[in-house]
C-alpha positions as CSV (number, residue, x, y, z in Angstrom):
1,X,52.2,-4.4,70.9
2,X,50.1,-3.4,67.9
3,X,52.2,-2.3,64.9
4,X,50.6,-0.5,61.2
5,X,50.3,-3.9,59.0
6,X,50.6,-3.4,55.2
7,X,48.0,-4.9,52.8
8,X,46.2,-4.8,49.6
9,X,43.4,-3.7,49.0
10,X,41.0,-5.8,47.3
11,X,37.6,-4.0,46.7
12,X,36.1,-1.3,48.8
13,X,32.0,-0.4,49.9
14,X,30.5,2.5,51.5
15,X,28.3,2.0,54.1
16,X,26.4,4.4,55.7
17,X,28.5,7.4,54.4
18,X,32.1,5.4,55.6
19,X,34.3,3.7,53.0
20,X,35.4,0.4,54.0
21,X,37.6,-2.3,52.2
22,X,38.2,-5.6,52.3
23,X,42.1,-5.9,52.8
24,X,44.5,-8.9,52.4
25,X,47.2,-9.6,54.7
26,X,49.2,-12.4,53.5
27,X,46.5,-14.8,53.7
28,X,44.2,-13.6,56.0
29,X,41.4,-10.8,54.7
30,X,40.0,-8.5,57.1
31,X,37.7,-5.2,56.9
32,X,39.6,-1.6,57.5
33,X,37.8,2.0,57.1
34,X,40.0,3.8,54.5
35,X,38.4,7.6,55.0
36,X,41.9,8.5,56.1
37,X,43.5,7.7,52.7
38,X,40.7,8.9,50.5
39,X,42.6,8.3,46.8
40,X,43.3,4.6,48.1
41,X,42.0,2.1,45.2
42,X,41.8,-2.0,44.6
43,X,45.0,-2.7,43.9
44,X,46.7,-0.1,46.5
45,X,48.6,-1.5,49.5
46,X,47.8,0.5,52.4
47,X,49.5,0.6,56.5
48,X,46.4,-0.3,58.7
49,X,46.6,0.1,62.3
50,X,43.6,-0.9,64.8
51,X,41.1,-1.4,61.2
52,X,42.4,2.1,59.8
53,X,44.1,2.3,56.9
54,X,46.6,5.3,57.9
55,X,48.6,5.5,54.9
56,X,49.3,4.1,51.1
57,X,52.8,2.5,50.7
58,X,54.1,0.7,47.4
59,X,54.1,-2.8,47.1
60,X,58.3,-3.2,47.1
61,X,57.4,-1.2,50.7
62,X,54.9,-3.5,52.1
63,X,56.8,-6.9,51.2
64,X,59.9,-5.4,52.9
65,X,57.6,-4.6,56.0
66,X,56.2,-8.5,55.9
67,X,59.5,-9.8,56.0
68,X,60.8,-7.4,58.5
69,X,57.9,-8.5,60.7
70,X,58.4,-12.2,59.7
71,X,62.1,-12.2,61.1
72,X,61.1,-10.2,64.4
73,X,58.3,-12.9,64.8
74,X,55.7,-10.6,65.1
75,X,53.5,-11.3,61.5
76,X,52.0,-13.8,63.3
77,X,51.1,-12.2,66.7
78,X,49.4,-9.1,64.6
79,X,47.6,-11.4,62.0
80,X,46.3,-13.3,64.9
81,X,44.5,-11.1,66.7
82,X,46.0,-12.1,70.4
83,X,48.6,-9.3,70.7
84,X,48.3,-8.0,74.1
């Protein structure tokens, strides 16, 4: 199952025309493109699905979606990569 996985942005680039950012979930950092939430900053927590940020959520959102994820047992399936 792949779910949209909250995190914080932490400082973005554009490369060749395409803005991408480096994004912190939990403890693991990973790249996502954030053209689809254009007025996303560092700072902003944002849903990322597949490496595309899909849409900004506040932080008091995104720490309720962690521990929501945490008790179902899936943070760590998603985080890891391995989801089927």
């Amino acid at each position: 199952m792949c779910l949209a996985i909250p995190g914080k942005i932490l400082d973005t680039e554009e490369i060749a025309g395409i803005r991408i950012g480096r994004v912190q979930f939990g403890g693991v950092t990973r790249k996502a493109y954030l053209d689809y939430v254009p007025d996303a900053v560092p700072g902003d927590y944002v849903m990322v699905h597949v490496g595309f940020a899909i849409s900004k959520v506040d932080q008091d959102e995104a720490a309720r979606t962690y521990e929501s994820m945490r008790v179902m047992g899936l943070l760590e399936e998603e985080l890891s990569g391995d989801a089927a």
